[in-house]
PLY file of the C-alpha trace (Angstrom):
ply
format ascii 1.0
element vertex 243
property float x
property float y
property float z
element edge 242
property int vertex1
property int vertex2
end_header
-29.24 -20.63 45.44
-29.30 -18.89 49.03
-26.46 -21.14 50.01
-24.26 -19.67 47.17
-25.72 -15.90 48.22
-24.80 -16.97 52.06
-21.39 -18.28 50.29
-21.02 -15.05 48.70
-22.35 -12.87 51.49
-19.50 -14.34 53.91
-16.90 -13.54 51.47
-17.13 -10.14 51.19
-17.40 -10.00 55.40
-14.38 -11.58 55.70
-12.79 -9.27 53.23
-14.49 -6.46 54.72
-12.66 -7.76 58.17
-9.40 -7.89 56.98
-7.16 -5.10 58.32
-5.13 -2.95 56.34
-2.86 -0.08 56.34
-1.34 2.59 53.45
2.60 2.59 51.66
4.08 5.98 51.17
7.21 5.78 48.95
9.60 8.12 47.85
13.25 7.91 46.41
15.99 10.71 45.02
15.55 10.57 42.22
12.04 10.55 42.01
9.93 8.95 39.13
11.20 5.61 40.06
8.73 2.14 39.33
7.28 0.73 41.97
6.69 -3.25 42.35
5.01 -4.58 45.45
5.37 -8.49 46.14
5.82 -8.61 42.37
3.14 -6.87 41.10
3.83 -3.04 39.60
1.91 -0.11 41.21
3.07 3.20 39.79
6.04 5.33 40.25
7.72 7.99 43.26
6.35 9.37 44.85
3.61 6.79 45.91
1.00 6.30 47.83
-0.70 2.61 47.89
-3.74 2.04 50.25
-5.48 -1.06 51.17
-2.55 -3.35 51.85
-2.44 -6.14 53.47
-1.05 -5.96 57.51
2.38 -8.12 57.97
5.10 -8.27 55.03
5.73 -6.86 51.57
8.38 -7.06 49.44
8.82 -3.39 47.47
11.25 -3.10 44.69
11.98 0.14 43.17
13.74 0.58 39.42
14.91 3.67 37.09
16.68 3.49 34.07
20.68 4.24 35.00
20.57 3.35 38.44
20.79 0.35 40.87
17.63 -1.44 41.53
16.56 -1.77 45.17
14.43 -3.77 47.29
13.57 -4.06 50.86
10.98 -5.61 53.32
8.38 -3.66 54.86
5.56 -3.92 57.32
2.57 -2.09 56.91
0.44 -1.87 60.16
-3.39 -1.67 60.29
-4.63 1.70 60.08
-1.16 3.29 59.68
0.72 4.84 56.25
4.45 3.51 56.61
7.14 5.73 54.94
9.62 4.27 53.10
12.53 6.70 51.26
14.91 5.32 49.24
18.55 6.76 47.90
19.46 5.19 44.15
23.17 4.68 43.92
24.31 5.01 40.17
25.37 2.08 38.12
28.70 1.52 37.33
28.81 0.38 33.34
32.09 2.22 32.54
29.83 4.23 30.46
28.98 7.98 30.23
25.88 9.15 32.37
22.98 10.04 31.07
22.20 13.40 30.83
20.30 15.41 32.87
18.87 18.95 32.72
18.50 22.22 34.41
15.67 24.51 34.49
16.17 28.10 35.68
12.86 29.51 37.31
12.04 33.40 38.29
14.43 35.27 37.23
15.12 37.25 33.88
18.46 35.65 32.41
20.49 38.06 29.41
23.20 34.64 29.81
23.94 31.36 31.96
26.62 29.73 32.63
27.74 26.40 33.82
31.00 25.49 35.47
32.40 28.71 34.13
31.32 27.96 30.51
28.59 30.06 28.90
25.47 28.04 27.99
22.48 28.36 25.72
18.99 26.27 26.39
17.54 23.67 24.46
14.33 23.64 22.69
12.38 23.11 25.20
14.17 26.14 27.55
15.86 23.67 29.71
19.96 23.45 29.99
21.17 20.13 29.23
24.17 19.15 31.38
25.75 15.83 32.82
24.92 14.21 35.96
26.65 15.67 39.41
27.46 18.91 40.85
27.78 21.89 38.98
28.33 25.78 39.50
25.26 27.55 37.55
25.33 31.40 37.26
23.10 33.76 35.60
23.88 37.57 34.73
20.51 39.87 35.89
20.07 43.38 36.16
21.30 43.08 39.45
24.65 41.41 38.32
25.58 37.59 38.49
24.37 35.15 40.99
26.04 31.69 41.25
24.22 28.79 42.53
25.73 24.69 43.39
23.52 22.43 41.38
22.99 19.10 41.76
22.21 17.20 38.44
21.00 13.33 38.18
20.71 11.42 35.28
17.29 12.08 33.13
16.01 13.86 35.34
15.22 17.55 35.32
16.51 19.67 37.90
14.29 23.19 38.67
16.48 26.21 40.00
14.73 29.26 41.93
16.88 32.41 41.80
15.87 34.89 44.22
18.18 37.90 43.90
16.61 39.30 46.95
17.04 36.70 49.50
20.64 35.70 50.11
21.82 32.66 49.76
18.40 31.09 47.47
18.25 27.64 48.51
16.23 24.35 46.99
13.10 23.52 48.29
13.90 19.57 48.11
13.30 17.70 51.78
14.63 14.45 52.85
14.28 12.32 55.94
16.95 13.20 58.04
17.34 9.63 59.41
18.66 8.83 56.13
21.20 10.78 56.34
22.38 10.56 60.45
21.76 8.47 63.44
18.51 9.42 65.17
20.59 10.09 68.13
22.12 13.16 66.28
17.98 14.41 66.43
16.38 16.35 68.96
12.04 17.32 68.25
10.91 18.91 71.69
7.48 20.90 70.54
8.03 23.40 67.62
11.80 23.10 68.27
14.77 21.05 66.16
17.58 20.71 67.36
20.47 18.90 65.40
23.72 18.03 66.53
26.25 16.16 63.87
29.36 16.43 61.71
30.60 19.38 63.90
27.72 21.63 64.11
24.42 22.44 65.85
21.40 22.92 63.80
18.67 24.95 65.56
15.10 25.23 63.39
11.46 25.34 63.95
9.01 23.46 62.39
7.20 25.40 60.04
9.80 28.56 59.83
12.12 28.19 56.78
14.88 30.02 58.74
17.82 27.72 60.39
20.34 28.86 62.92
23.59 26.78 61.86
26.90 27.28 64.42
25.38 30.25 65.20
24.51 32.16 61.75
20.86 32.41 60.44
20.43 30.86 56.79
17.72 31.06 54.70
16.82 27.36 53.28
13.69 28.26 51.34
11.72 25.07 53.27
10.85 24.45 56.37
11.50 21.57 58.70
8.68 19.24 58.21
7.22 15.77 60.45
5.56 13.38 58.37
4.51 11.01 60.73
7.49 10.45 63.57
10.20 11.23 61.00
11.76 14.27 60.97
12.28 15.82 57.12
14.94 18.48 56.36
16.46 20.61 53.20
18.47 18.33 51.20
20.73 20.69 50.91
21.10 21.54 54.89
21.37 17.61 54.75
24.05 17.10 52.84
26.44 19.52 54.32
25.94 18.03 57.23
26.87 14.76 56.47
29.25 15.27 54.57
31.14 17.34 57.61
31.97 20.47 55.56
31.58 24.10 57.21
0 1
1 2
2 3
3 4
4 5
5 6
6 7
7 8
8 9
9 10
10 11
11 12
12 13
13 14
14 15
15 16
16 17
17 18
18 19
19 20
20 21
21 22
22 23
23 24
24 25
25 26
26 27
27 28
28 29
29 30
30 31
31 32
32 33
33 34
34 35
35 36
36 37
37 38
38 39
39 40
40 41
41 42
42 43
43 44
44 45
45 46
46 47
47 48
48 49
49 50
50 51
51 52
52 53
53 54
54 55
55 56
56 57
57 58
58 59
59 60
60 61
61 62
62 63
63 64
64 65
65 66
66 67
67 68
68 69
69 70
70 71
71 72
72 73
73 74
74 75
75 76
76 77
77 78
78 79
79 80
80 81
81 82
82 83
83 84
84 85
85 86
86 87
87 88
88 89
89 90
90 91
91 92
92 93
93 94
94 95
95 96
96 97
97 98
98 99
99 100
100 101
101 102
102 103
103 104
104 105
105 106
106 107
107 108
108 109
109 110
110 111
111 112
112 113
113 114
114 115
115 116
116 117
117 118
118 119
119 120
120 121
121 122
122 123
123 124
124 125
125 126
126 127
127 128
128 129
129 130
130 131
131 132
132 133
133 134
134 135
135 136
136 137
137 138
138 139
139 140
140 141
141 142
142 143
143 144
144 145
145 146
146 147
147 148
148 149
149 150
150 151
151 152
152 153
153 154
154 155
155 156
156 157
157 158
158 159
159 160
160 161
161 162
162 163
163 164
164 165
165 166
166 167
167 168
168 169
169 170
170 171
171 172
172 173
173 174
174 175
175 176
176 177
177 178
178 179
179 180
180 181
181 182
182 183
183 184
184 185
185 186
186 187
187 188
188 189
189 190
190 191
191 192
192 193
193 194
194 195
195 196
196 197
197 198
198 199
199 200
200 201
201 202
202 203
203 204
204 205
205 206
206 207
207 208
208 209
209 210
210 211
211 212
212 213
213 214
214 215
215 216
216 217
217 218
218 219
219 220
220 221
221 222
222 223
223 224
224 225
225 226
226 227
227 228
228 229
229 230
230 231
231 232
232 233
233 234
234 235
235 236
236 237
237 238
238 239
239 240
240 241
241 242
């Protein structure tokens, strides 16, 4: 009997001793499953404690988009971040649908992509997946927003009529997005220099001086651990070089 308490007793010291580290997982869309050397955890975002130190296999799925899987290496002590982009599955079929939810702001009509619109039951605007031109008509006339859509997922829109142009509040790391060359973090200061044009920010201030003219994001630039998160929007006018 005390040898199997001594057995037992060692055990849970050598469990005890084992190091291990956290997972922090997000992907665009979010509410993605999560697998982790085979076994399913939850869904995005994520956080999973008490792994293991070394190598894990994560695999991420949702419904109308390419699965994905990468290694990663969680170190003792630390959180690792992993961020993952879905790409869309080609089937040759329609998209599924997505939705739109329009937040703060007293609506008499909407429209989208020039087309008035009514909501669903459940107040939300149905509309296909991608990029579409949403405008409402307020008291103080019509404001037009660019919407990004994805499939079964819904998509919430803040109108602020009194803060021009009313951005998203959706970050992203921008190492997903550039090389981390193009990045510059020297104190409270970001500087970003890619696709033609110099970002200038500081962290915690939502304001973002872009070739030279202040804009209003709505979000701040943000570190979560060394990376360096930005608006998605701000992100994706960058890469994709327009001005």
């Amino acid at each position: 009997m005390l040898r199997r308490l001594a057995a037992v007793a060692a055990c849970v010291l050598l469990l005890a001793a084992v190091p291990t580290g956290s997972l922090y997982v997000t992907t665009l869309p979010s509410g993605a499953d999560v697998w982790i050397d085979g076994t399913y955890v939850g869904r995005t975002p994520l956080v999973v404690d008490a792994l293991a130190t070394g190598h894990h296999t994560l695999g991420v799925t949702k419904t109308g988009w390419r699965p994905l899987q990468l290694d990663v290496s969680i170190v003792a002590g630390q959180t690792t971040l992993s961020s993952m982009r879905f790409e869309q599955e080609r089937a040759g079929l329609r998209p599924p649908l997505g939705s739109i939810s329009i937040h703060c702001v007293v609506a008499a009509e909407a429209f989208l992509d020039g087309v008035e619109t009514a909501p669903s039951k459940d107040g939300t605007y149905p509309a296909s997946a991608g990029t579409h031109q949403l405008a409402v008509r307020t008291a103080r006339g019509r404001i037009t927003r660019s919407v990004t859509v994805w499939p079964q997922t819904r998509t919430d829109v803040l109108f602020q009529p009194d803060v021009e142009p009313p951005r998203p509040s959706v970050v992203a790391p921008a190492e997903d997005y550039m090389p981390k060359s193009a990045i510059q973090v020297e104190g409270e200061k970001v500087v970003v220099r890619y696709g033609g044009h110099e970002v200038v920010a500081h962290l915690g201030l939502t304001m973002y001086r872009i070739d030279g003219k202040v804009v209003d994001y709505g979000q701040a630039p943000t570190m979560i651990g060394s990376r360096l998160y930005l608006p998605l929007d701000l992100l994706t006018m960058l890469s994709s070089g327009t001005r």
